[in-house]
C-alpha positions as CSV (number, residue, x, y, z in Angstrom):
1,X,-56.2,19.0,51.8
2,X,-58.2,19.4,55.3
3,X,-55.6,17.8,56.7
4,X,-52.8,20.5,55.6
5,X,-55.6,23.3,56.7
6,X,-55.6,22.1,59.9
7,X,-51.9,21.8,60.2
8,X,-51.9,25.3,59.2
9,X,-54.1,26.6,61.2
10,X,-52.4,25.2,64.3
11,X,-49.0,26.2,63.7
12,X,-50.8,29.6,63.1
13,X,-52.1,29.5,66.2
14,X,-49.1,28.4,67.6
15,X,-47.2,31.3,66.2
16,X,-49.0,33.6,67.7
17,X,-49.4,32.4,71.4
18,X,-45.1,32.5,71.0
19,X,-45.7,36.2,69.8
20,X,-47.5,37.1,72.8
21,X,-45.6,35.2,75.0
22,X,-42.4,36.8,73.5
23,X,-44.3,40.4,74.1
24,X,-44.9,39.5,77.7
25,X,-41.2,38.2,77.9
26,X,-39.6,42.1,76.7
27,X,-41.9,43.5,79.0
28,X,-40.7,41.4,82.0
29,X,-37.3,41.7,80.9
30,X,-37.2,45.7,80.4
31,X,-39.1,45.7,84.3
32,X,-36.2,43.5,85.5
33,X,-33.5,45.9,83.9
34,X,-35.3,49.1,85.8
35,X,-35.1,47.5,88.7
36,X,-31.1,46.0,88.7
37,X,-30.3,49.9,87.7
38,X,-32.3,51.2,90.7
39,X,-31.0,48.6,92.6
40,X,-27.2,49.2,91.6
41,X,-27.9,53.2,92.4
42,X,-28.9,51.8,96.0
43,X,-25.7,50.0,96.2
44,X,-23.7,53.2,95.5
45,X,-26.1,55.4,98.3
46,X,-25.6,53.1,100.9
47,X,-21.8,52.4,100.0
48,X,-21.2,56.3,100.3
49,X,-23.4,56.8,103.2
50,X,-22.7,53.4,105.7
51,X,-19.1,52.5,106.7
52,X,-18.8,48.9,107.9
53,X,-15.3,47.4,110.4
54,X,-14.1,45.4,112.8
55,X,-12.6,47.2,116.1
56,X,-11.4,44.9,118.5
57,X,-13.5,41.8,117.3
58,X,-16.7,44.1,116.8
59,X,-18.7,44.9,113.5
60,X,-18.7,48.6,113.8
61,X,-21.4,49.9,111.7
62,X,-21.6,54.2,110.9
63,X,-24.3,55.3,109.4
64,X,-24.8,59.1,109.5
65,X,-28.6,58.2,110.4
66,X,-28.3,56.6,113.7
67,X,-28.0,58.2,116.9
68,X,-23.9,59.4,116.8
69,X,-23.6,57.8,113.3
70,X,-22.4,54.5,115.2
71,X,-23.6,51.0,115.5
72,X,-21.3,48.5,117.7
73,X,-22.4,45.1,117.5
74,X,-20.9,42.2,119.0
């Protein structure tokens, strides 16, 4: 019969270590959903706002923020 307590009392214990790992888990999860979204509405800014090319074997970036709104890198 101690034997079954003890068994019991372990996979109790056991339980709840998995609950609070499981808690901490949501938590990480929901964090790592905010910040893909956020991430995603960053994509779409900079999408609108930078223009990226090639002219004549040059990346041509434009980006309304630089001087002239024109990068040319070779």
């Amino acid at each position: 019969m101690e034997l079954l307590k003890k068994q019991y009392d372990e996979k109790l214990a056991e339980k709840e270590e998995l609950r609070v790992k499981a808690e901490q888990m949501e938590i990480k999860l929901e964090r790592a959903g905010k910040l893909v979204s956020g991430l995603a509405g960053e994509r779409d800014r900079w999408e609108i706002s930078v223009q990226v090319g090639m002219v004549q074997g040059h990346l041509v970036i434009r980006w309304p923020g630089l001087k002239r709104g024109l990068l040319l890198l070779t």
